[in-house]
DRENMI-12546 format. One record per residue: residue number from 1; residue in three letters; chain; x, y, z of N, C-alpha, C, O in turn. Coordinates in Angstrom, 2 decimals. Atoms other than C-alpha are relative to their C-alpha. Last residue first. Example, Ala and Ser with C-alpha at 12.3 -4.5 7.8 and 13.67 -1.06 7.14 Angstrom:
REM residues 2
k:2 r:SER c:A npx:-0.82 npy:-1.19 npz:-0.06 capx:13.67 capy:-1.06 capz:7.14 cpx:-0.77 cpy:1.09 cpz:0.73 opx:-0.26 opy:2.20 opz:0.90
k:1 r:ALA c:A npx:0.89 npy:-1.19 npz:0.00 capx:12.30 capy:-4.50 capz:7.80 cpx:0.90 cpy:1.20 cpz:0.00 opx:1.94 opy:1.18 opz:0.66
//
This chain:
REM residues 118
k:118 r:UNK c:A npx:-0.48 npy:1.41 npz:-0.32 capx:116.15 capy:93.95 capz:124.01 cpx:1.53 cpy:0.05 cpz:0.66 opx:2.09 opy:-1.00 opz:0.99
k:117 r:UNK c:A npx:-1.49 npy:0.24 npz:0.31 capx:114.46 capy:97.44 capz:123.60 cpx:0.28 cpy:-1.69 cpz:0.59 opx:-0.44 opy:-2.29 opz:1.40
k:116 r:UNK c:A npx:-0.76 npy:0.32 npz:-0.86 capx:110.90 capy:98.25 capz:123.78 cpx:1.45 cpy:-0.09 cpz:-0.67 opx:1.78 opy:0.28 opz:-1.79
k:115 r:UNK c:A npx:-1.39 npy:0.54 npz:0.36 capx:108.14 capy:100.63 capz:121.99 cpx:0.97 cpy:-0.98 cpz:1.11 opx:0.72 opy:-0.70 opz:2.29
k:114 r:UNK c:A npx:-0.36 npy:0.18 npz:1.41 capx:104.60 capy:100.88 capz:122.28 cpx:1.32 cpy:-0.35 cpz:-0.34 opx:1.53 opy:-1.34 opz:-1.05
k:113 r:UNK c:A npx:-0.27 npy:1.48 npz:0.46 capx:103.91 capy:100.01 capz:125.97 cpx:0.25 cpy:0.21 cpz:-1.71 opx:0.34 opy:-0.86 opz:-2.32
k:112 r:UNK c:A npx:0.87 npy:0.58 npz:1.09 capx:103.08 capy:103.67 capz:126.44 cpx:-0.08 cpy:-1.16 cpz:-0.21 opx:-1.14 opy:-1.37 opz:-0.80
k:111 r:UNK c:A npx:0.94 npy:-0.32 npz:-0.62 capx:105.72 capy:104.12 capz:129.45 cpx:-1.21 cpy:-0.25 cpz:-0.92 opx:-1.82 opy:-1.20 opz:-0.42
k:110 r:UNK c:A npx:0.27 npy:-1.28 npz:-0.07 capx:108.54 capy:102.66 capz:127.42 cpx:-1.49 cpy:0.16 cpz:0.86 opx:-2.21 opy:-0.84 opz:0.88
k:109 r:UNK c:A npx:1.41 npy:-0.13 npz:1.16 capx:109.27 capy:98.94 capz:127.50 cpx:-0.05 cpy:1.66 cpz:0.66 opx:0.30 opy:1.94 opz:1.81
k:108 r:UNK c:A npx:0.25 npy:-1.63 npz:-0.37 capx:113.02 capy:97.51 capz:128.78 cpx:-1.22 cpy:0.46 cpz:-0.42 opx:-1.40 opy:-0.09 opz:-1.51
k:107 r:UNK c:A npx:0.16 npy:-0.13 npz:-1.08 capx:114.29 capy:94.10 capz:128.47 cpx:0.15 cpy:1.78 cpz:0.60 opx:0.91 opy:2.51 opz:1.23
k:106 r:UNK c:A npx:-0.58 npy:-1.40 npz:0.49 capx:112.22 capy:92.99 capz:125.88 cpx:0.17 cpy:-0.19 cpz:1.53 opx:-0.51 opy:-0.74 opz:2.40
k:105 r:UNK c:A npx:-1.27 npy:-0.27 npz:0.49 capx:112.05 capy:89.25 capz:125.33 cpx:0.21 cpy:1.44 cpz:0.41 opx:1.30 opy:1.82 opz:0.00
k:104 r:UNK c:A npx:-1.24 npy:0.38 npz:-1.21 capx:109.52 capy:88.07 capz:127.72 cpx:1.02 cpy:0.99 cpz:-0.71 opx:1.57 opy:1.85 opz:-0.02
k:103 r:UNK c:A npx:-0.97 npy:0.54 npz:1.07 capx:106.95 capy:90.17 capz:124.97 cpx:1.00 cpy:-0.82 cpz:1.39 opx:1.28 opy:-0.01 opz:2.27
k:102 r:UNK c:A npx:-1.41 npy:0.89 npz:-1.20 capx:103.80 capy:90.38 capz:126.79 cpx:0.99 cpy:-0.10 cpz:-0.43 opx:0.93 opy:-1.26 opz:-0.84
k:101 r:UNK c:A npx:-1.08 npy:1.16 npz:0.50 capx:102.84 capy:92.90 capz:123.35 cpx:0.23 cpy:-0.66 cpz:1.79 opx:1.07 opy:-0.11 opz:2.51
k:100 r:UNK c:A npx:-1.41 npy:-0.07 npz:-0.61 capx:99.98 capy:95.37 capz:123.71 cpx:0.28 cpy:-0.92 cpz:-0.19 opx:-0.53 opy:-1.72 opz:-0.66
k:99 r:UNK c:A npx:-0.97 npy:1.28 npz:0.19 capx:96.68 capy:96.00 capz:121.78 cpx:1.06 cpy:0.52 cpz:0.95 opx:1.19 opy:1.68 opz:1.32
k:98 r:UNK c:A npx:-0.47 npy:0.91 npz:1.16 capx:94.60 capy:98.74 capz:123.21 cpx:0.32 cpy:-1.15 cpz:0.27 opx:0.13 opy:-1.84 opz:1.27
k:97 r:UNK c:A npx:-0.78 npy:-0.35 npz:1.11 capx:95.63 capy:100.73 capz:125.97 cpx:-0.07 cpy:-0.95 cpz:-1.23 opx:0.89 opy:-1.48 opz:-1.78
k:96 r:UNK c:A npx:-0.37 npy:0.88 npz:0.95 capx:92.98 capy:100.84 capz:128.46 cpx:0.92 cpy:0.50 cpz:-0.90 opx:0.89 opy:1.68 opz:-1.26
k:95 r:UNK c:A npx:-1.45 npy:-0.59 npz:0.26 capx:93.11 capy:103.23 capz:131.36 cpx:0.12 cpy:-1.08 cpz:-1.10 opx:1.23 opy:-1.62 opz:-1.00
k:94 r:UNK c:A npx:-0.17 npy:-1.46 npz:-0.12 capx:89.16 capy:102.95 capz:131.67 cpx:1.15 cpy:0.11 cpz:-0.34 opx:1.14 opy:0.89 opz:-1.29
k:93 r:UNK c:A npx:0.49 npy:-0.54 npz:-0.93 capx:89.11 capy:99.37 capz:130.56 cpx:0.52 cpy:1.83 cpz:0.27 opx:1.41 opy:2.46 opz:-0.30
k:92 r:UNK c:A npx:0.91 npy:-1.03 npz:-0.07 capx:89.77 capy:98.15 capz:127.33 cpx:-0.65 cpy:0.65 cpz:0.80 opx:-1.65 opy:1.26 opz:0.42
k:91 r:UNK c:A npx:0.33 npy:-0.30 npz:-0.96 capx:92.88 capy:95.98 capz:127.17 cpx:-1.38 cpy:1.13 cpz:-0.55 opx:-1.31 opy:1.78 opz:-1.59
k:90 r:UNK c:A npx:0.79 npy:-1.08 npz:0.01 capx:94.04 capy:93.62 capz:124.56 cpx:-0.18 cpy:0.43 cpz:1.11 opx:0.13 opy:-0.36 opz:2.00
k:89 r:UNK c:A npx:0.72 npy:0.06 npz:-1.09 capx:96.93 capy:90.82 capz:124.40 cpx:-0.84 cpy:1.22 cpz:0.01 opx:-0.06 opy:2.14 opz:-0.22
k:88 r:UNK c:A npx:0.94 npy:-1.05 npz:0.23 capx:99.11 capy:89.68 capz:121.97 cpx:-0.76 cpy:0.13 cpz:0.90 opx:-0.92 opy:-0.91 opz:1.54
k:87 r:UNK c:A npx:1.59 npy:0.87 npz:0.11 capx:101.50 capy:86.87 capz:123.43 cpx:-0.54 cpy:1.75 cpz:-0.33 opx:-0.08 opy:2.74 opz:0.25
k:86 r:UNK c:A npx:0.47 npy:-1.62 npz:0.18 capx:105.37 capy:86.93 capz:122.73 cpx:-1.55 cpy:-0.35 cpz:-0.04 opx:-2.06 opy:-1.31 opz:-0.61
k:85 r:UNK c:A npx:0.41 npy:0.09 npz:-1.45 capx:107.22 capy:83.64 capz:122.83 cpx:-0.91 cpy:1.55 cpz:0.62 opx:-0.74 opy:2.18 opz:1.67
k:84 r:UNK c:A npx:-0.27 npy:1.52 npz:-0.93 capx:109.38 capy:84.30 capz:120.39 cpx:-1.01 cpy:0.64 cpz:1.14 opx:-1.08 opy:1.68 opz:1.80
k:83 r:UNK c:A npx:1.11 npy:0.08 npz:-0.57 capx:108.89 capy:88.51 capz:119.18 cpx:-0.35 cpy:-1.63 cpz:0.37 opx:-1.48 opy:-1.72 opz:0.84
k:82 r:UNK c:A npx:0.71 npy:-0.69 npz:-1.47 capx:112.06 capy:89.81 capz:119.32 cpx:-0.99 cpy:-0.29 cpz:0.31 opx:-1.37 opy:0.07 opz:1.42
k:81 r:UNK c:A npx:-1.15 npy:-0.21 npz:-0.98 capx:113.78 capy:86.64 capz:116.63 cpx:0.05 cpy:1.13 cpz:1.33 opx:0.81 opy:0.95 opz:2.29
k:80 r:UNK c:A npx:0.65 npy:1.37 npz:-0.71 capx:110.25 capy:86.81 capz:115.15 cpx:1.38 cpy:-0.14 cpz:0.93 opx:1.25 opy:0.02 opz:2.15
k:79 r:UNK c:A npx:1.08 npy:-0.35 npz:-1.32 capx:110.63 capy:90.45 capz:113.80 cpx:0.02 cpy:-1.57 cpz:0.75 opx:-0.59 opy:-1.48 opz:1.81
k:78 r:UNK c:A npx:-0.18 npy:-0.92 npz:-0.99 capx:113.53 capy:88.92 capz:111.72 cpx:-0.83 cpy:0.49 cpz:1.08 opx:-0.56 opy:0.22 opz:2.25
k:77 r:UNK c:A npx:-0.51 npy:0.55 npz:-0.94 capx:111.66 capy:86.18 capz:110.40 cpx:1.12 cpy:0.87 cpz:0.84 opx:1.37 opy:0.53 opz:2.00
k:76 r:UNK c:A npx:-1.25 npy:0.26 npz:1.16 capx:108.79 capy:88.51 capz:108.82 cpx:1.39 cpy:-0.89 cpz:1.09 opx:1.38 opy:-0.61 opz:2.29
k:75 r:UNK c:A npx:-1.02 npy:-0.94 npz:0.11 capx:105.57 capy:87.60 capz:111.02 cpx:1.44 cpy:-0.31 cpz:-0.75 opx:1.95 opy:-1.40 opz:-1.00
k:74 r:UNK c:A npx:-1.43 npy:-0.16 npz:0.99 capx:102.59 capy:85.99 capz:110.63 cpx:0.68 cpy:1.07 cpz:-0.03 opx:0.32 opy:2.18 opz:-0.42
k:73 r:UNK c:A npx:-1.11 npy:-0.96 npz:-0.24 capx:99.67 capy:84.92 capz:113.05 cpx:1.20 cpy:-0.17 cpz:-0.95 opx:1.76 opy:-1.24 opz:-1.17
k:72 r:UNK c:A npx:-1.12 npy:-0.17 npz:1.03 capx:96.51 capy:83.33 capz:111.89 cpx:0.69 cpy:1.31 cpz:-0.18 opx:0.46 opy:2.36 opz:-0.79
k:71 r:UNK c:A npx:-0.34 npy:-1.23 npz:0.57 capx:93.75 capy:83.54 capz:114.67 cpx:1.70 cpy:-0.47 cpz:-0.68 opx:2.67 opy:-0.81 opz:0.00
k:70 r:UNK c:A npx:1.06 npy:0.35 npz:0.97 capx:92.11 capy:80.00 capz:116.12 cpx:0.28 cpy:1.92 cpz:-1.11 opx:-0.56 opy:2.45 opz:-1.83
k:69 r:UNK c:A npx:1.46 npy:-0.49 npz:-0.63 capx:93.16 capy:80.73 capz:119.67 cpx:-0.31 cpy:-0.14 cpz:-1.41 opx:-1.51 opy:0.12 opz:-1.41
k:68 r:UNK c:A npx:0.43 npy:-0.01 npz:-1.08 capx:96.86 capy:80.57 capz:117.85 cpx:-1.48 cpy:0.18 cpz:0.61 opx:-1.86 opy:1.31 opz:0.29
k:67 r:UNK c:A npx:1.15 npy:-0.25 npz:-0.16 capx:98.31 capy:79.98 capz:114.51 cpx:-0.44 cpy:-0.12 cpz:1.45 opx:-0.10 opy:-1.21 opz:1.91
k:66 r:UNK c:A npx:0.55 npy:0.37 npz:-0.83 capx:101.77 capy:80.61 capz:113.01 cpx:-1.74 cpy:0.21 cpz:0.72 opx:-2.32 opy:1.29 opz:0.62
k:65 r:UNK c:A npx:1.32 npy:-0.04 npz:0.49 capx:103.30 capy:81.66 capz:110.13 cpx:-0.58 cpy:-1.21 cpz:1.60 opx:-0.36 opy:-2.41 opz:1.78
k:64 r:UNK c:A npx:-0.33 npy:1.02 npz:-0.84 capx:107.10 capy:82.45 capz:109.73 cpx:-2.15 cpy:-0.28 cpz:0.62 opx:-2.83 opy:0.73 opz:0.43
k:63 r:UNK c:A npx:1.14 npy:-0.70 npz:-1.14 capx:107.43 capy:85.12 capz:106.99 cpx:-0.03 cpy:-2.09 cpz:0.67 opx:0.33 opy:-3.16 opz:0.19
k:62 r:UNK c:A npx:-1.08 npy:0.13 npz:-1.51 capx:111.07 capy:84.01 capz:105.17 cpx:-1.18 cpy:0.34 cpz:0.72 opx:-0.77 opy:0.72 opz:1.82
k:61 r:UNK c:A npx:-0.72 npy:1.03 npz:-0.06 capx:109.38 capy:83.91 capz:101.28 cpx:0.55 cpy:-0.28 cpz:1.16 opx:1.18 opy:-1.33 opz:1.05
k:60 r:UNK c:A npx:-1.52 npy:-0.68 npz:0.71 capx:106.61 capy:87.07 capz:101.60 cpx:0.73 cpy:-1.83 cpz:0.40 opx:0.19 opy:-2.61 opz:1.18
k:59 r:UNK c:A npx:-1.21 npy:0.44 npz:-1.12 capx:103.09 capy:86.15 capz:102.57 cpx:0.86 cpy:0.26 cpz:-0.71 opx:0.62 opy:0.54 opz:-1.88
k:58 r:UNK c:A npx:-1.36 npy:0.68 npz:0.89 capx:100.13 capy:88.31 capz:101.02 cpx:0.94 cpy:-0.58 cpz:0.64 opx:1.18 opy:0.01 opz:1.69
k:57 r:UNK c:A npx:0.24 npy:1.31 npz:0.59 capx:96.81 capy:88.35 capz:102.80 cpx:0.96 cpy:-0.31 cpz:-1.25 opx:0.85 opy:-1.11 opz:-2.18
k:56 r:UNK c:A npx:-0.82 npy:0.25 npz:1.66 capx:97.81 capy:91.27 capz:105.06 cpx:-0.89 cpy:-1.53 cpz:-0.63 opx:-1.53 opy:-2.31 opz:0.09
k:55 r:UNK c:A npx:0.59 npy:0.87 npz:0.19 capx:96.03 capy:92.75 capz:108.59 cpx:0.54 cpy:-0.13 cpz:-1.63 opx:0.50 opy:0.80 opz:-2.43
k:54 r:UNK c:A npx:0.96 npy:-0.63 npz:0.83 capx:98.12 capy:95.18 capz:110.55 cpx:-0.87 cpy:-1.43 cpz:-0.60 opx:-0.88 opy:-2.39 opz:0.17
k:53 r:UNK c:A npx:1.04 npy:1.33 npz:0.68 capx:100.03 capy:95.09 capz:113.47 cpx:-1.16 cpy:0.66 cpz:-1.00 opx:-1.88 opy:1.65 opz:-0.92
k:52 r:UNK c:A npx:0.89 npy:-0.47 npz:1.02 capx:103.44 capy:97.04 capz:114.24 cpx:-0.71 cpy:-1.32 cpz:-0.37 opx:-0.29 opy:-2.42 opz:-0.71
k:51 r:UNK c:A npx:1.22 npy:1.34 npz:0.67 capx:105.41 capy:96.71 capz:117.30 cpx:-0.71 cpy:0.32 cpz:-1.23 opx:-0.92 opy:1.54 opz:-1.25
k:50 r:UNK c:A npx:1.49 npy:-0.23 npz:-0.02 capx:108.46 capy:99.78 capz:117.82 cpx:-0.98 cpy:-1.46 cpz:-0.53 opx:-0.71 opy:-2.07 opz:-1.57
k:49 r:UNK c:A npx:0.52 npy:0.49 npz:1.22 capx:112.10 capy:99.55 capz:118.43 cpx:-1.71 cpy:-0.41 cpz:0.19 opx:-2.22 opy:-1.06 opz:1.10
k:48 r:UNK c:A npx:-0.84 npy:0.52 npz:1.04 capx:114.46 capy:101.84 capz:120.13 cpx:-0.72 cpy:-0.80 cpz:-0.91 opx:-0.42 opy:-0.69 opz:-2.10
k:47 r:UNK c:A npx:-0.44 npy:0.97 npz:-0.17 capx:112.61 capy:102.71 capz:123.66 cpx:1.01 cpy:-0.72 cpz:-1.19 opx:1.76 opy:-1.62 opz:-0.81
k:46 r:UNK c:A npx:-1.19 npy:-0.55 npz:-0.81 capx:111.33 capy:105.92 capz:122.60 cpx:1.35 cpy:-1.09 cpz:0.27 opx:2.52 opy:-0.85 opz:-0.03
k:45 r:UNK c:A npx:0.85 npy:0.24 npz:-1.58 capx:109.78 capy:104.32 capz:119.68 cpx:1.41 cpy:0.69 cpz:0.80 opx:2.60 opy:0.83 opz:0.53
k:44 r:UNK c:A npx:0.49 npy:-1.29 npz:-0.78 capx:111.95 capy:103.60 capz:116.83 cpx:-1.18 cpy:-0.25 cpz:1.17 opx:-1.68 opy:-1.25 opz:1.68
k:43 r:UNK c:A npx:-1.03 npy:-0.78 npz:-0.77 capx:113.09 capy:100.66 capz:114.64 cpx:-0.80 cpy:1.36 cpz:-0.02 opx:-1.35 opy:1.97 opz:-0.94
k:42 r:UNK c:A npx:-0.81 npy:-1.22 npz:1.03 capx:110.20 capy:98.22 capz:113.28 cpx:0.57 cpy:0.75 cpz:0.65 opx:-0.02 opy:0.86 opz:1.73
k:41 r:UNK c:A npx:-0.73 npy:-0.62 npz:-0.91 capx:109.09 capy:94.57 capz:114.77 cpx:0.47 cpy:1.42 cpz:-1.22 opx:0.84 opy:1.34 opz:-2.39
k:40 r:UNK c:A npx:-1.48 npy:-0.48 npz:0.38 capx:106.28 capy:92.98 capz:113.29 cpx:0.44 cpy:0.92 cpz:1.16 opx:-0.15 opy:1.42 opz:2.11
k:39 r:UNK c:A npx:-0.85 npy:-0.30 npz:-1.19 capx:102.77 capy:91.34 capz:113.53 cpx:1.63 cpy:0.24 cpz:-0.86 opx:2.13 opy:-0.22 opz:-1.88
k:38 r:UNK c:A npx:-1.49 npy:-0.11 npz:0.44 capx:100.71 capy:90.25 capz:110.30 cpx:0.50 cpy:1.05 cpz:1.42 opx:-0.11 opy:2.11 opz:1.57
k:37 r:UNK c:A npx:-0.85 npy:-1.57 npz:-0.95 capx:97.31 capy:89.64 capz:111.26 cpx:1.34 cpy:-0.69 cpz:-0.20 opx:1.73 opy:-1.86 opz:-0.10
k:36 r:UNK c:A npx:-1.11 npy:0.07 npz:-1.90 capx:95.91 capy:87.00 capz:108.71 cpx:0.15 cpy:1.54 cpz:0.21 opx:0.01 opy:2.58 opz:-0.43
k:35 r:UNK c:A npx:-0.62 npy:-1.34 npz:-0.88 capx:93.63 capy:87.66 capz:105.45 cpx:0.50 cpy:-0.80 cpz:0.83 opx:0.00 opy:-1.92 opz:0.90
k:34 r:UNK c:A npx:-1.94 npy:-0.23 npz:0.43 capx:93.81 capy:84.61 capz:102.57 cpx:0.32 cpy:1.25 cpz:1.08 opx:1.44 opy:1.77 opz:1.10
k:33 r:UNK c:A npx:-0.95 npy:0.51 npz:-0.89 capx:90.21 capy:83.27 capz:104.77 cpx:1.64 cpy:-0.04 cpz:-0.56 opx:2.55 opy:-0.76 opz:-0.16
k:32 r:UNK c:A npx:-0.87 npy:0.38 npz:1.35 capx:88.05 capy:85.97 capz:103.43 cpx:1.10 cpy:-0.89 cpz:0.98 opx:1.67 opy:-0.44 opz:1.97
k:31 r:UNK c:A npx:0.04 npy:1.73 npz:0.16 capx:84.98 capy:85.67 capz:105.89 cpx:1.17 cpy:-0.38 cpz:-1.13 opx:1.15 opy:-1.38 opz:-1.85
k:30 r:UNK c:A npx:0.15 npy:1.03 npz:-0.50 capx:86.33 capy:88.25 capz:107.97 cpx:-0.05 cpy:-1.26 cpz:-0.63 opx:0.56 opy:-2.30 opz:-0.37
k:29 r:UNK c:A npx:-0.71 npy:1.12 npz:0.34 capx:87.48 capy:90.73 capz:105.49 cpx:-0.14 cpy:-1.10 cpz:0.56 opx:0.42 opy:-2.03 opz:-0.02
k:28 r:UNK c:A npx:0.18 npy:0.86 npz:1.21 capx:85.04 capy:93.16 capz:105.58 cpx:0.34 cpy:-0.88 cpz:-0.58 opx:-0.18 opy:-1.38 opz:-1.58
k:27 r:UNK c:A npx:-0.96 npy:-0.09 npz:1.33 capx:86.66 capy:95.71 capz:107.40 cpx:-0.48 cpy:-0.32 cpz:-1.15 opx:-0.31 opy:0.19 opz:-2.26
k:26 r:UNK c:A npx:0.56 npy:-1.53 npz:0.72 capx:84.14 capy:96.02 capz:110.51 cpx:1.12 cpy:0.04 cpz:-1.38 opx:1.16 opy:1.20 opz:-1.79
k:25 r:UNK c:A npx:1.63 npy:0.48 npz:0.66 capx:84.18 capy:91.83 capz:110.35 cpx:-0.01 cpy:1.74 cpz:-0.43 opx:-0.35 opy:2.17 opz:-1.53
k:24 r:UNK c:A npx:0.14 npy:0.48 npz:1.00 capx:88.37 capy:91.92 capz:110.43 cpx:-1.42 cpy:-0.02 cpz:-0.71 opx:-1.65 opy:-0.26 opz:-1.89
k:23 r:UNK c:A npx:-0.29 npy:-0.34 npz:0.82 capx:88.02 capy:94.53 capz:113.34 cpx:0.19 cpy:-0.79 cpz:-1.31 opx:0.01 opy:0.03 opz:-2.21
k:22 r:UNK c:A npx:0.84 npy:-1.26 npz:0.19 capx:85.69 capy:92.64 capz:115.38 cpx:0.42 cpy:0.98 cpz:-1.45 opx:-0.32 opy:1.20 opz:-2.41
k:21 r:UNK c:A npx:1.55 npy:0.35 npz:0.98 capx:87.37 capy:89.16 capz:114.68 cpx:-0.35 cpy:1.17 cpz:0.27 opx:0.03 opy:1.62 opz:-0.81
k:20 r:UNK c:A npx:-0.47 npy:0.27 npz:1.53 capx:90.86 capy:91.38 capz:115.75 cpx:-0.99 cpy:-0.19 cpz:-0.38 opx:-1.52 opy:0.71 opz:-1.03
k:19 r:UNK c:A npx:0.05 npy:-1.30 npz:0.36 capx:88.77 capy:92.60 capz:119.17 cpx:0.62 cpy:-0.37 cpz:-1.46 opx:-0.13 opy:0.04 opz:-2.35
k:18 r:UNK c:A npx:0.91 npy:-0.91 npz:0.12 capx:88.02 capy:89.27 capz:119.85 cpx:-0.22 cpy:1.10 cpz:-0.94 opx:-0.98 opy:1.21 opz:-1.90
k:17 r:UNK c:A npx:0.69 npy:0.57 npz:1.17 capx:91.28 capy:87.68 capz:119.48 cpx:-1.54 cpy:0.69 cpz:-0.57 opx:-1.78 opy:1.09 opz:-1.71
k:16 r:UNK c:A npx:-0.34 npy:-0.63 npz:1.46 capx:92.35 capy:90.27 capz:121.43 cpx:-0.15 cpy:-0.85 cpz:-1.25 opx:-0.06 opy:-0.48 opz:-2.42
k:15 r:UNK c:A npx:0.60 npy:-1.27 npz:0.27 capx:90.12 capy:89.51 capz:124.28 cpx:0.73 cpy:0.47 cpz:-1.17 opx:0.15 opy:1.23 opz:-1.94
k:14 r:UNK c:A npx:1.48 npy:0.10 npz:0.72 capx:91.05 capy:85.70 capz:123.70 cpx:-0.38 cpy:1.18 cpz:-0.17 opx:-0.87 opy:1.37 opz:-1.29
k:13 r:UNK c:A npx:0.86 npy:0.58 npz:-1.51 capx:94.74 capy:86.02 capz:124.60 cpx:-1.19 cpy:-0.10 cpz:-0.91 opx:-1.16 opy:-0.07 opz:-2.14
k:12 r:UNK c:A npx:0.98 npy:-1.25 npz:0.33 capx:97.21 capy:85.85 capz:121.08 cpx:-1.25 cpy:-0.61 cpz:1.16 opx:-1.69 opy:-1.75 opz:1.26
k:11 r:UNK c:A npx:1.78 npy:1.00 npz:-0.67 capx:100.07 capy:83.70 capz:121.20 cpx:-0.51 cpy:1.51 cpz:-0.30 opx:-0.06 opy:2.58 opz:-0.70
k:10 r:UNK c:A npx:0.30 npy:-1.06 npz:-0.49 capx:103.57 capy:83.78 capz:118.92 cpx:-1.76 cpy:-0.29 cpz:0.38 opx:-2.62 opy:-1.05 opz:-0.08
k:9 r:UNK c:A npx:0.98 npy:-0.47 npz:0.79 capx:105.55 capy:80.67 capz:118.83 cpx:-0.47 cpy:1.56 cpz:0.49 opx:0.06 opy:2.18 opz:1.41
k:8 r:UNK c:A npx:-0.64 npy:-0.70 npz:1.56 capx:109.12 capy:79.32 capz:119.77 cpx:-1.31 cpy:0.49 cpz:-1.02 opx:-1.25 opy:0.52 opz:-2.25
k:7 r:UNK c:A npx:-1.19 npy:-0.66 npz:-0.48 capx:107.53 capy:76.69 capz:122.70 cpx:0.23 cpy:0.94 cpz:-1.71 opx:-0.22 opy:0.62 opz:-2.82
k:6 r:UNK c:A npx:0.34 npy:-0.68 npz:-0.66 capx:104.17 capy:75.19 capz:122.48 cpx:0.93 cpy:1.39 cpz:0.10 opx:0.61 opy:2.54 opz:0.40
k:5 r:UNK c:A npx:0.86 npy:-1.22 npz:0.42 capx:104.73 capy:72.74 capz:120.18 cpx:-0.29 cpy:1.53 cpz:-0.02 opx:-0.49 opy:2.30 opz:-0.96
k:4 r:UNK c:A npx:-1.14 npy:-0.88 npz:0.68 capx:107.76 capy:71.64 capz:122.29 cpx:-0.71 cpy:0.72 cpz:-1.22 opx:-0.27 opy:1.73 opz:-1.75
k:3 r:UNK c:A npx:-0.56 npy:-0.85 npz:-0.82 capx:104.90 capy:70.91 capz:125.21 cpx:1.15 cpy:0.89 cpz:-1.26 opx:1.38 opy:2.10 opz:-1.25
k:2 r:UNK c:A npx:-0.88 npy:0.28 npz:-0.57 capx:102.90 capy:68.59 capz:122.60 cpx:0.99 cpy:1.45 cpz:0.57 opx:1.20 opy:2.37 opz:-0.21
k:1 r:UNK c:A npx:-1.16 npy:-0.69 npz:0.55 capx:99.71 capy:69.59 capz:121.39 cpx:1.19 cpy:-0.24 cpz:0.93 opx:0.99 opy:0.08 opz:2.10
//
């Protein structure tokens, strides 16, 4: 994959790839291959604007569609203008929080990691 490949996408580490295949198999949707995780940006959070992930198998006309670690990422092209370069990432250890966003872009994140500002 070439370096400019690389650039203007959204990533996803392996432990949250994981944990997605977990949740797509406890769902039931695993072996349906029209599901993806749909990622977004929505206003609020302490911080001003909040992450939201869910799992969709409809695309809308402007969703921007990307694939990483072998997980089919899509977001609306607004959310994609905060989330560039943005890697999903899981935690589960004693102070675990879940999903969280690396985002470079935010330059501020609330104590929760749920919301940031740009």
């Amino acid at each position: 994959m070439s370096e400019a490949a690389l650039e203007n996408s959204i990533f996803i580490s392996d432990k949250a790839k994981e944990k997605v295949n977990q949740l797509m198999s406890d769902a039931g949707i695993a072996e349906d291959s029209s599901y993806f995780l749909r990622v977004g940006v929505v206003g609020g959070g302490c911080s001003g604007l909040s992450y939201k992930l869910d799992f969709d198998n409809e695309s809308k006309p402007m969703d921007q569609v990307f694939e990483d670690n072998g997980v089919k990422i899509v977001t609306d092209l607004k959310s994609f203008l905060y989330l560039v370069n943005t890697t999903l990432d899981f935690s589960d250890g004693l102070n675990g929080k879940g999903f969280y966003f690396s985002n470079p872009n935010a330059s501020r994140t609330c104590g929760c990691g749920e919301s940031f500002a740009v």
